[in-house]
DRENSENU-847765 format. One record per residue (C-alpha): residue number from 0; residue in one letter; x negated, y negated, z. Coordinates in steps of 0.001 Angstrom, whole numbers, plus 500000, padded with zeros to 6 digits. Layout:
% DRENSENU-847765
<pos->NUM code->A east->X north->Y up->Z>
...
***
This chain:
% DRENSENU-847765
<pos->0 code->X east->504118 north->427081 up->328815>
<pos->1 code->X east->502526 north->424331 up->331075>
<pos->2 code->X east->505069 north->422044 up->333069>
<pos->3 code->X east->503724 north->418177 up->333637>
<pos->4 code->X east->506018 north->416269 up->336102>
<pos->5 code->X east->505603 north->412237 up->336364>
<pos->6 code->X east->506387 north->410044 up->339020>
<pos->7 code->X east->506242 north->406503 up->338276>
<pos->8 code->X east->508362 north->403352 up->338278>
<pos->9 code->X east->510831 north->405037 up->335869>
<pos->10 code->X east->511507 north->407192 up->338462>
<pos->11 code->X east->512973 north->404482 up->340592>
<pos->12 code->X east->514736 north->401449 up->337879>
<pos->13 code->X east->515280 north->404420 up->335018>
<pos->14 code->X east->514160 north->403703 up->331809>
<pos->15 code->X east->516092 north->400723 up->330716>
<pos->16 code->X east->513305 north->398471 up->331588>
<pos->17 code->X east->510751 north->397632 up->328686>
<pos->18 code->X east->507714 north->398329 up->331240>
<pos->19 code->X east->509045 north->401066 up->333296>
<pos->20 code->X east->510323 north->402792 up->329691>
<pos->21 code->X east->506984 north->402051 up->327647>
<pos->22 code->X east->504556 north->403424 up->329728>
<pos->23 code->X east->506861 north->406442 up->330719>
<pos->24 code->X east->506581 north->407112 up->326942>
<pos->25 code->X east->502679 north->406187 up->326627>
<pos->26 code->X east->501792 north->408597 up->329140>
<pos->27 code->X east->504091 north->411001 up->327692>
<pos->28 code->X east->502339 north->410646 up->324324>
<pos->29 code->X east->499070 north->411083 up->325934>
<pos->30 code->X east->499834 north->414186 up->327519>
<pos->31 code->X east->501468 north->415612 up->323742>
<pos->32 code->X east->498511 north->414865 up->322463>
<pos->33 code->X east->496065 north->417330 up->324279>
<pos->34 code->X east->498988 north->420213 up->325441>
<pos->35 code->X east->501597 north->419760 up->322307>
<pos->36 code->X east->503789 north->422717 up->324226>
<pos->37 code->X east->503765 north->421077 up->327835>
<pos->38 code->X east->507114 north->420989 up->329064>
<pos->39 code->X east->507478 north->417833 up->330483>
<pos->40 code->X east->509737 north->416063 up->332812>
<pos->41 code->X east->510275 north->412491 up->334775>
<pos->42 code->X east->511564 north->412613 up->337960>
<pos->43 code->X east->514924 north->410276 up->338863>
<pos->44 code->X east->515407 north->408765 up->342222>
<pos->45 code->X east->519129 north->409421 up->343635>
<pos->46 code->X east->518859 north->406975 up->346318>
<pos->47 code->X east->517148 north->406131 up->349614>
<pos->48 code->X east->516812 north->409352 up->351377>
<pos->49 code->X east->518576 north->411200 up->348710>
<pos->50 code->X east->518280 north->415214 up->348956>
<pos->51 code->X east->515046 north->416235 up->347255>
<pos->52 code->X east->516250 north->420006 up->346379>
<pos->53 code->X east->515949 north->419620 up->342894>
<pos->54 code->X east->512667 north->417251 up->343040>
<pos->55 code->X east->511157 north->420567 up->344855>
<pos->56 code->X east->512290 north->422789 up->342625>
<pos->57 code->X east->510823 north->420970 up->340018>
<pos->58 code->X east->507598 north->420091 up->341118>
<pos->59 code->X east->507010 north->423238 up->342725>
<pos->60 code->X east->507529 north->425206 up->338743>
<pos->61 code->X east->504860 north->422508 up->337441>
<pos->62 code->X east->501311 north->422919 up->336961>
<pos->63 code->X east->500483 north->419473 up->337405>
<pos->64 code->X east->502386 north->416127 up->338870>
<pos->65 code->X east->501442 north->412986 up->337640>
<pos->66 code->X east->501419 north->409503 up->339227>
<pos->67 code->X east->501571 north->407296 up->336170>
<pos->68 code->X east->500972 north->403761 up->335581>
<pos->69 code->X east->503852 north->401586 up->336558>
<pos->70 code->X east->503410 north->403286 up->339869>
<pos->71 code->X east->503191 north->400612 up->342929>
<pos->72 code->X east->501201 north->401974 up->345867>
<pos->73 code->X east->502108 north->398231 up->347663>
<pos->74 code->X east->504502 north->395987 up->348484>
<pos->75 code->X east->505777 north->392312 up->347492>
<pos->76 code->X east->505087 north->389352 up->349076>
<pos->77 code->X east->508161 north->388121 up->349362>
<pos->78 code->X east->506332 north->384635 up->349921>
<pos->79 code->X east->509903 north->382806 up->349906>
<pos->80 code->X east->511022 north->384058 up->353261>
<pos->81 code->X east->510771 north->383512 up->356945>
<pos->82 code->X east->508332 north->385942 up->359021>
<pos->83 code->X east->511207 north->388116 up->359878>
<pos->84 code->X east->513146 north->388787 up->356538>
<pos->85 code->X east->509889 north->389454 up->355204>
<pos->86 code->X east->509160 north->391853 up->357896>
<pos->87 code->X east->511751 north->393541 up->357265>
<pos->88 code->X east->512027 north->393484 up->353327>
<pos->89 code->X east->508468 north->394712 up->353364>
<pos->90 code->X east->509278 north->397382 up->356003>
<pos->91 code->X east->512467 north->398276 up->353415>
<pos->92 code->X east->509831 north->398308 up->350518>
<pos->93 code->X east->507270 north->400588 up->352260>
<pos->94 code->X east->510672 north->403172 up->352980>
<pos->95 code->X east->511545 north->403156 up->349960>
<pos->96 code->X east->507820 north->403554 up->348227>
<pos->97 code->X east->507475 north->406823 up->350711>
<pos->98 code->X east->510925 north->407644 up->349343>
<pos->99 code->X east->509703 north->408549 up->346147>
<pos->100 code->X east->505908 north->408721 up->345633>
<pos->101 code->X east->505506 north->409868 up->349658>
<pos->102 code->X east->508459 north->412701 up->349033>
<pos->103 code->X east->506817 north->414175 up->345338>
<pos->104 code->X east->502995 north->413918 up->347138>
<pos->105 code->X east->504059 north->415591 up->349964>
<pos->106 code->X east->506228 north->418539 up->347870>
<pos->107 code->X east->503155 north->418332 up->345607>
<pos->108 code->X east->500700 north->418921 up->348357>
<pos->109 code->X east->503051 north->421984 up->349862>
<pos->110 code->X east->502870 north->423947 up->347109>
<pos->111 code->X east->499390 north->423164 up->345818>
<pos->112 code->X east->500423 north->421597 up->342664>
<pos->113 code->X east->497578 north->419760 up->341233>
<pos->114 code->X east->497491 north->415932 up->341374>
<pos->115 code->X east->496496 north->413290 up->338588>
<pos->116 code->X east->496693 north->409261 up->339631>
<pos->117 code->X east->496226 north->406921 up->336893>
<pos->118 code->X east->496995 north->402992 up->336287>
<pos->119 code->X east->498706 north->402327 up->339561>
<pos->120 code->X east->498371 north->399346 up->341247>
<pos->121 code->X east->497415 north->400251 up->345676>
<pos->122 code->X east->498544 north->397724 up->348181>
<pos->123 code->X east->498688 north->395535 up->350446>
<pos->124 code->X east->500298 north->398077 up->352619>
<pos->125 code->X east->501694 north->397207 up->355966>
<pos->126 code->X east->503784 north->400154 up->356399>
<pos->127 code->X east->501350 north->402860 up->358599>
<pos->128 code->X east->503262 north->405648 up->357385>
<pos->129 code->X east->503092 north->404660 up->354049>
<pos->130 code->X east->499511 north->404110 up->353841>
<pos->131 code->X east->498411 north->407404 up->355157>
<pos->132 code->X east->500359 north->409043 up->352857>
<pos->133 code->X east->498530 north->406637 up->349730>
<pos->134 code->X east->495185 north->407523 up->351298>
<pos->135 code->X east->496217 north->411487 up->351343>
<pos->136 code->X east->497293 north->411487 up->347741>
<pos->137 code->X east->494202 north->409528 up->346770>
<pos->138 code->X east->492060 north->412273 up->348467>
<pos->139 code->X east->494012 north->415226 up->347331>
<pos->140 code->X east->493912 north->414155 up->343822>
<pos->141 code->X east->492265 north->415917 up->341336>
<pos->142 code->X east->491649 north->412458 up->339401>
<pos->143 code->X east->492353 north->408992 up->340428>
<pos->144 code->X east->492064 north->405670 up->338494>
<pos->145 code->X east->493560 north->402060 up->339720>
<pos->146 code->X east->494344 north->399365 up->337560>
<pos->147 code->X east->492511 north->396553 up->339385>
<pos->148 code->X east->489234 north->395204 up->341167>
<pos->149 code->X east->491649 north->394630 up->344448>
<pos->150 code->X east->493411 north->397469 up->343776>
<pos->151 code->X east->490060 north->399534 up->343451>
<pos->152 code->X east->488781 north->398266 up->346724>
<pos->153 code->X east->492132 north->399146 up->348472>
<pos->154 code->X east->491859 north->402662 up->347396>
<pos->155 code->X east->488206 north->402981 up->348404>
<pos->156 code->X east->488883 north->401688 up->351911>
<pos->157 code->X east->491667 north->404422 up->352455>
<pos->158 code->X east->489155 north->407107 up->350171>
<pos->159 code->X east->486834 north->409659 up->351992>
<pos->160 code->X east->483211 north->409411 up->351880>
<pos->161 code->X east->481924 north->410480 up->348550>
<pos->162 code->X east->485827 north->410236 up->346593>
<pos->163 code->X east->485474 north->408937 up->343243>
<pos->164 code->X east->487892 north->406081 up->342627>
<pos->165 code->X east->487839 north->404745 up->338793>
<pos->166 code->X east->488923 north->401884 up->337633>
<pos->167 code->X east->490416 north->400457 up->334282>
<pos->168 code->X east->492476 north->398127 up->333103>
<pos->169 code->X east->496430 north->398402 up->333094>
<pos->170 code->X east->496919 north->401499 up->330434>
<pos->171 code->X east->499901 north->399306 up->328277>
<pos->172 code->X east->496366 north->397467 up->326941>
<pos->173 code->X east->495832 north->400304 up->324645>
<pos->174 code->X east->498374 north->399143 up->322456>
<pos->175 code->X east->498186 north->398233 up->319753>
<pos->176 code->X east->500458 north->397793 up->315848>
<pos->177 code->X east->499283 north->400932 up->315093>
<pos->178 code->X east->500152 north->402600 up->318085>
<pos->179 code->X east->503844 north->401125 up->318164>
<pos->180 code->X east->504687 north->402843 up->315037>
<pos->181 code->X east->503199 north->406048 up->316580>
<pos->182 code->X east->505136 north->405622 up->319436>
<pos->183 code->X east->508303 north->404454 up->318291>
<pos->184 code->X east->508397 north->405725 up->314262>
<pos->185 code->X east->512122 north->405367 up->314355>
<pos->186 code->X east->512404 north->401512 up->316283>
<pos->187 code->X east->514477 north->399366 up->314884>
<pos->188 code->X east->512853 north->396373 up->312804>
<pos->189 code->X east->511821 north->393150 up->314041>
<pos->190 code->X east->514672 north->389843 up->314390>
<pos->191 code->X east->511456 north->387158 up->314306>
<pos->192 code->X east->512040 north->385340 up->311420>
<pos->193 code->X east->508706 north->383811 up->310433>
<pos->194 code->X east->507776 north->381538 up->308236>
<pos->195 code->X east->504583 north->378782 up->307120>
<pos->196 code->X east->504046 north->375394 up->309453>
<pos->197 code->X east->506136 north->377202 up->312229>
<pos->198 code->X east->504775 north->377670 up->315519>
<pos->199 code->X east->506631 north->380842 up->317347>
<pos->200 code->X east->506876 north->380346 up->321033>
<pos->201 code->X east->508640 north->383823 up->322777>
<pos->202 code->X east->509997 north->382536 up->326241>
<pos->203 code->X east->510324 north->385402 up->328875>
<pos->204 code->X east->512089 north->384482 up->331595>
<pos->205 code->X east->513986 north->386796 up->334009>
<pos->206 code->X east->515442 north->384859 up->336941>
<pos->207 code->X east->515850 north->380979 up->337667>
<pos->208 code->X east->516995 north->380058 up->340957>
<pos->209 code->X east->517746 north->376291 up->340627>
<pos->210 code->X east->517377 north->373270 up->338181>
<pos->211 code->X east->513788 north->372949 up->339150>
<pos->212 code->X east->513051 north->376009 up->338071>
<pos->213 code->X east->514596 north->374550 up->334556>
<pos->214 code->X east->512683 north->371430 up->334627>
<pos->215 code->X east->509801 north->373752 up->335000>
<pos->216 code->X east->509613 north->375580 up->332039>
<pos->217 code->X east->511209 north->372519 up->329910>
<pos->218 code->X east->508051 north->371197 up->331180>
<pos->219 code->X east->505723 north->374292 up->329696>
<pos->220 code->X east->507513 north->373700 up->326283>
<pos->221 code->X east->506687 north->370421 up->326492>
<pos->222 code->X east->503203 north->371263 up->326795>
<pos->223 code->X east->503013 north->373129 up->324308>
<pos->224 code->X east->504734 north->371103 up->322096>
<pos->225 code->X east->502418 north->368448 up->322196>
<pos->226 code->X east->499556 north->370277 up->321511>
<pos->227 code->X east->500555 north->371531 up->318134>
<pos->228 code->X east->499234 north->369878 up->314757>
<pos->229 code->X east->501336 north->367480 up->313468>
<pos->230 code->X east->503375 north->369200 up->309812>
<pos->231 code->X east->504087 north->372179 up->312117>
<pos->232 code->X east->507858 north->373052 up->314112>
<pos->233 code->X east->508218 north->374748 up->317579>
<pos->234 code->X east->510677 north->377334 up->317156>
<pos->235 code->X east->511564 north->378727 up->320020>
<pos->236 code->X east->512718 north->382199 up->321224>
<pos->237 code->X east->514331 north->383715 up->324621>
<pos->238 code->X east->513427 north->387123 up->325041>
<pos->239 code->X east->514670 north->390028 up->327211>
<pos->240 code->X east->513598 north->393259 up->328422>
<pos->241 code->X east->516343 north->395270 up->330199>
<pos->242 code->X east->519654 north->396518 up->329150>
<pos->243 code->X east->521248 north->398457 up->332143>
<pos->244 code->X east->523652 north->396844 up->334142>
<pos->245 code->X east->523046 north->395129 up->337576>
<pos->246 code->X east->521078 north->392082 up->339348>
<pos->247 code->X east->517691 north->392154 up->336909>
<pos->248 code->X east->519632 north->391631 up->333669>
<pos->249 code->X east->523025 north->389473 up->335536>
<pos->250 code->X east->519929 north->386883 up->336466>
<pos->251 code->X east->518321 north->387412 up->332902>
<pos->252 code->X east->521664 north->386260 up->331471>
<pos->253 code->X east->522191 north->383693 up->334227>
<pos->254 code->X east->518386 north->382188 up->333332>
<pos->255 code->X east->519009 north->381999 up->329448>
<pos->256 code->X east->522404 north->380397 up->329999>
<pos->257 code->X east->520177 north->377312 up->331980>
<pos->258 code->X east->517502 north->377219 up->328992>
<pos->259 code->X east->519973 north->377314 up->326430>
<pos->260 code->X east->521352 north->374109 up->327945>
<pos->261 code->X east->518192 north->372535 up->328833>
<pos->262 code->X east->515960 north->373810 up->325534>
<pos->263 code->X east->516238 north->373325 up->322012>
<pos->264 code->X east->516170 north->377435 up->321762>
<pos->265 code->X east->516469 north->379343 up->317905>
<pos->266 code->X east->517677 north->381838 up->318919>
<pos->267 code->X east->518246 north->384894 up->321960>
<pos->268 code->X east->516949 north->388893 up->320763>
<pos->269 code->X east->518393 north->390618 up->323214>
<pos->270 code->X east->516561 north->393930 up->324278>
<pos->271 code->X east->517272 north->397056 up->322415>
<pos->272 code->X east->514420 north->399365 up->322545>
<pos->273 code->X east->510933 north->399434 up->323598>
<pos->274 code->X east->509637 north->399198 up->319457>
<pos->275 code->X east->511704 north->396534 up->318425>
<pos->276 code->X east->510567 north->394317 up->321342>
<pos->277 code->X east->507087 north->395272 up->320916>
<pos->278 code->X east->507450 north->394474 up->316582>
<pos->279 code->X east->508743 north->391208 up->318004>
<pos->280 code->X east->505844 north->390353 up->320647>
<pos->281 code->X east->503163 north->391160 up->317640>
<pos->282 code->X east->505037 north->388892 up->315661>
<pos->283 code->X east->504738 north->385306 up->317744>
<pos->284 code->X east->502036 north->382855 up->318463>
<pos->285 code->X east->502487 north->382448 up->322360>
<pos->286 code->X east->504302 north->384038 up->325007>
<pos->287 code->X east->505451 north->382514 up->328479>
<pos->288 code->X east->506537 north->385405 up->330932>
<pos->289 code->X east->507611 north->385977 up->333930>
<pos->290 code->X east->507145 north->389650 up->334411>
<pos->291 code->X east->503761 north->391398 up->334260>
<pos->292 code->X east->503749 north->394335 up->331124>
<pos->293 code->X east->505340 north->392134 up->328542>
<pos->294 code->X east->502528 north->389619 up->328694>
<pos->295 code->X east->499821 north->392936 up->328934>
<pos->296 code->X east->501068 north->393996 up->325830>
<pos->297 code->X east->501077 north->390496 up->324577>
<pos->298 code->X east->497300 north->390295 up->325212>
<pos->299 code->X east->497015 north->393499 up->324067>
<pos->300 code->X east->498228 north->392472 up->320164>
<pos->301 code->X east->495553 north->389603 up->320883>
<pos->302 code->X east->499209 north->387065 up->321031>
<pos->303 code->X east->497914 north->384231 up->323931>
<pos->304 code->X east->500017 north->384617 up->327109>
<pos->305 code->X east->501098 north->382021 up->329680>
<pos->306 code->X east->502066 north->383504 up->332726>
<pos->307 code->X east->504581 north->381944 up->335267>
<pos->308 code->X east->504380 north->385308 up->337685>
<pos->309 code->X east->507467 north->386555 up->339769>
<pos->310 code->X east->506030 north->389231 up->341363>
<pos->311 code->X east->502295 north->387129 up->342028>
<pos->312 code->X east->500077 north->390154 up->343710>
<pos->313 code->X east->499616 north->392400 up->340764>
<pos->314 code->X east->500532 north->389843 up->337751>
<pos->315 code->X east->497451 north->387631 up->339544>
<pos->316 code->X east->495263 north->390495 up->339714>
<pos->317 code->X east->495539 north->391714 up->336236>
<pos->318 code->X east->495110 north->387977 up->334393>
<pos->319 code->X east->491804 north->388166 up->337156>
<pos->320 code->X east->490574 north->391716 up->335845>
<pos->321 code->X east->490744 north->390405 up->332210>
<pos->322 code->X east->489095 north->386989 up->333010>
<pos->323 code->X east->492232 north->385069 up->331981>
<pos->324 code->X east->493375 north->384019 up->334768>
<pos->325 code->X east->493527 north->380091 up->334372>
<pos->326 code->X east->496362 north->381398 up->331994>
<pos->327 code->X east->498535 north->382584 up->335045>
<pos->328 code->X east->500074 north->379775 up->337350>
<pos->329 code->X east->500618 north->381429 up->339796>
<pos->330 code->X east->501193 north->378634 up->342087>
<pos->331 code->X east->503972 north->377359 up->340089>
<pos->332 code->X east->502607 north->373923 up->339801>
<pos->333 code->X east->503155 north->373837 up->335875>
<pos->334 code->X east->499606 north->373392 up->334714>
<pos->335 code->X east->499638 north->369569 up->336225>
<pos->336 code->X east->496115 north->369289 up->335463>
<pos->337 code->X east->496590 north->370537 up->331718>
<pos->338 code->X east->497025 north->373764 up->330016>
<pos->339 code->X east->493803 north->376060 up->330015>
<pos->340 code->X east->490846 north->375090 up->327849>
<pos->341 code->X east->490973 north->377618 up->325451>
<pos->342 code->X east->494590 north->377660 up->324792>
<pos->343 code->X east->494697 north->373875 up->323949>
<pos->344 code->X east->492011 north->374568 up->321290>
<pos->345 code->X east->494306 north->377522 up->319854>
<pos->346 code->X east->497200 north->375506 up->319912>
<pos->347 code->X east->495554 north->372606 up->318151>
<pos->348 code->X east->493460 north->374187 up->315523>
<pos->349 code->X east->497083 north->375341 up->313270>
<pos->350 code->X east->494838 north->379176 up->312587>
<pos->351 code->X east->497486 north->380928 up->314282>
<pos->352 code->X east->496265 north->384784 up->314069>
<pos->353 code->X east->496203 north->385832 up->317066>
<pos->354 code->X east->493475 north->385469 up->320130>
<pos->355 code->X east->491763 north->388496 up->321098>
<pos->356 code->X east->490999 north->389343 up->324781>
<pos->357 code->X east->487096 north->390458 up->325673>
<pos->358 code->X east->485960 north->393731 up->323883>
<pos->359 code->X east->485273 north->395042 up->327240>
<pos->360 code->X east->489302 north->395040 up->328342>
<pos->361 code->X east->489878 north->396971 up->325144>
<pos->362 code->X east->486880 north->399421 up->325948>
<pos->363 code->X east->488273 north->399493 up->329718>
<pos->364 code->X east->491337 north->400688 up->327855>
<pos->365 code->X east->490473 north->403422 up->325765>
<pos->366 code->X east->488147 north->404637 up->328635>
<pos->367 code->X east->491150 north->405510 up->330980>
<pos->368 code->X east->492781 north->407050 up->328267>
<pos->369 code->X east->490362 north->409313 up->327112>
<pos->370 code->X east->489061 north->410171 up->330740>
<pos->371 code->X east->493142 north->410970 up->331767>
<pos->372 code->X east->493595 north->413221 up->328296>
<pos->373 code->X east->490322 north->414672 up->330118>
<pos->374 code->X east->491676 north->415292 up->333227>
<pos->375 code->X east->494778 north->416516 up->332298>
<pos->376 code->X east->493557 north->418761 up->329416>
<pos->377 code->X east->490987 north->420101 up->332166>
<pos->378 code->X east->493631 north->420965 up->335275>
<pos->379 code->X east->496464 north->422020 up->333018>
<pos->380 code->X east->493542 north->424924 up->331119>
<pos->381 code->X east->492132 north->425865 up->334555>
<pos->382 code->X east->496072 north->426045 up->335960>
<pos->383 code->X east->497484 north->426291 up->339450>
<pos->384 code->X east->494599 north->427097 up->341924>
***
């Protein structure tokens, strides 16, 4: 029986995260598909220089390790602090990156287990250590595909002459309402409650720091607000996406107590499981998110996104790669000019069914799925070298 290990961002926040979890699954799914016996496995992180005996022993029984979208061959920003905490929080981030993709390459490599890359986001990468071992994994694997034009031209710079390098969109665009119900058959049912002349706003927001952060998004609503047809009512929802316990979901809680006080909210759907939040999604006429993969799936059930980013490098560069990104204010400066073009005309025209994205994001999609079933399908028949 063929063994497929994965090592993505589940293997660092578990799977309590709507992201992390859904495209731990997707890949999963993918991987079912064309080897229905593969054994399959996801590994955990224990901790920062945690003993890796049972990481080798099971990477070393696979017959292929997988670095799977969610994956972040990079580092943050961290544009909010002085030049030495954020030499130091990026030096942190580029230990612990090595930490867990570095330590499965490097097992990976040892004992000549093949190696599959696909929908990861690469740099910027200050660490050195880091980055050779990003450009060794990029060489030594079998197949390799990014998620981004910066995130392509990353991997070619650290690529040796003649490595192939694809690039497709993030892989959570190839959802779709079919695909939930594929993916989740048993998920629990949808808590939007829609009905004619209202407008359903889902407001995604996972940390606020201060009252201007408040004023902010009141002022987003706002926005919006005004540029829906008269005969129609804003009804507003807070949405979350983690259930585990410590800091992410404490500042989730902490950020819908402040809206709750400062918005005329309907009501708060807590997160439960990766279907019922994606029934949800499908189910409203505009998102505003902080985080990056619940606004890709947003776009991906053609529901118009507004993205306020946290983490700015790769939330940027995917509204970029789709050609949306006047829909991502990434500067924080609340649309002062006025919301994008083409969302004012949705918002105005009351046809609420949804706006598509390009027909080439969708075809970018499928194409990295097919071409990874490929790979995989291919390396797992051939086997171990």
């Amino acid at each position: 029986m063929e063994k497929v290990v994965f090592c993505g961002a589940s293997s660092i926040y578990g799977i309590d995260n709507f992201g992390d979890q859904l495209l731990r699954d997707l890949y999963m799914s993918w991987v079912k598909e064309v080897c229905p016996k593969a054994e399959m496995e996801f590994l955990m992180h224990k901790g920062l220089y945690s003993r890796k005996g049972d990481w080798v022993k099971s990477i070393s029984s696979a017959d292929l390790l997988v670095f799977n979208g969610g994956g972040y061959f990079g580092e943050k920003p961290f544009l909010n602090d002085g030049w030495i905490k954020k030499i130091i929080k990026k030096m942190a981030w580029g230990l612990r990156n090595d930490d867990v993709y570095g330590s499965a390459f490097r097992i990976a490599e040892a004992q000549s287990v093949p190696v599959v890359i696909s929908g990861v986001e690469v740099g910027p990468i200050s660490n050195p250590i880091f980055r050779r071992v990003v450009a060794r994994a990029i060489n030594y694997s079998s197949y390799c595909c990014v998620r981004n034009g910066e995130s392509h031209s990353n991997a070619i710079s650290m690529a040796i002459k003649g490595k192939k390098v694809n690039l497709a969109v993030d892989s959570a665009m190839s959802i779709d309402r079919d695909r939930i119900n594929d993916l989740y058959p048993e998920s629990l049912p949808s808590r939007v409650d829609r009905a004619d002349r209202f407008f359903m706003l889902g407001l995604h927001v996972h940390e606020l720091t201060d009252c201007a952060d408040v004023n902010y998004f009141k002022g987003l609503v706002s926005k919006v607000r005004d540029e829906i047809p008269n005969g129609y009512e804003l009804k507003i929802v807070v949405i979350h996406d983690q259930k585990k316990a410590g800091q992410h979901p404490a500042r989730s809680a902490d950020a819908e107590r402040l809206l709750v006080n400062a918005i005329d909210i309907d009501h708060v759907l807590s997160y439960q499981e990766p279907g019922q939040l994606l029934k949800e999604v499908s189910e409203l006429d505009l998102v505003i998110t902080t985080k990056l993969h619940l606004g890709i799936v947003a776009r991906s059930l053609s529901v118009p996104v507004i993205s306020c980013p946290s983490h700015v490098i790769k939330t940027k560069r995917f509204y970029d790669y789709i050609e949306e990104l006047d829909f991502c204010d990434y500067n924080k400066e609340g649309f002062k000019d006025g919301l994008p073009e083409k969302l004012m005309m949705y918002l105005r025209s009351g046809q609420y069914d949804g706006m598509c994205v390009k027909e080439a994001v969708k075809k970018s999609a499928k194409t990295s799925e097919l071409n990874f079933k490929d790979a995989v399908s291919s390396l797992l028949a051939d086997g171990r070298p």
